[in-house]
C-alpha positions in Angstrom: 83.7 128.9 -39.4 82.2 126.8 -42.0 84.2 125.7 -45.1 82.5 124.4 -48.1 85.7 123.3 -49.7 86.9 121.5 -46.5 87.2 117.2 -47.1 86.0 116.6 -43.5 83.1 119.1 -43.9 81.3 115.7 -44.4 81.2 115.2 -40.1 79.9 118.6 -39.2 77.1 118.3 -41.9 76.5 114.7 -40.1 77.0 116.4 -36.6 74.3 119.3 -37.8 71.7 116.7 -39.4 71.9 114.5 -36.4 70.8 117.2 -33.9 67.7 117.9 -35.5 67.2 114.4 -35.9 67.6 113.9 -32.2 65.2 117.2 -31.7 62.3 115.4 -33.9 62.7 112.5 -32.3 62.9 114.0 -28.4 59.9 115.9 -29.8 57.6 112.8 -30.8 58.9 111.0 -27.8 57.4 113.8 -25.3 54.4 114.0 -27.2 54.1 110.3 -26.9 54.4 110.4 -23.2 52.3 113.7 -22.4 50.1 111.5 -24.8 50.5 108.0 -23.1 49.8 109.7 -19.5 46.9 112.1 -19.9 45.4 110.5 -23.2 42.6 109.0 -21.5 42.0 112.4 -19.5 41.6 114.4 -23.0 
């Protein structure tokens, strides 16, 4: 349950935001290494 009047709702919004940062960034970093191992192959 999400409450938009709640003072600690700061935390969860940081919690949120940081898992898609973490998703971008696991992302880049397999497309780096399918990149770094076969980029010479395509």
């Amino acid at each position: 349950m999400e409450h938009d009047n709640d003072p600690t709702g700061l935390w969860p919004a940081i919690r949120a935001r940081s898992g898609v940062i973490l998703g971008a960034v696991g992302l880049f970093a397999w497309l780096a290494l399918i990149w770094f191992m076969f980029g010479d192959v395509l």
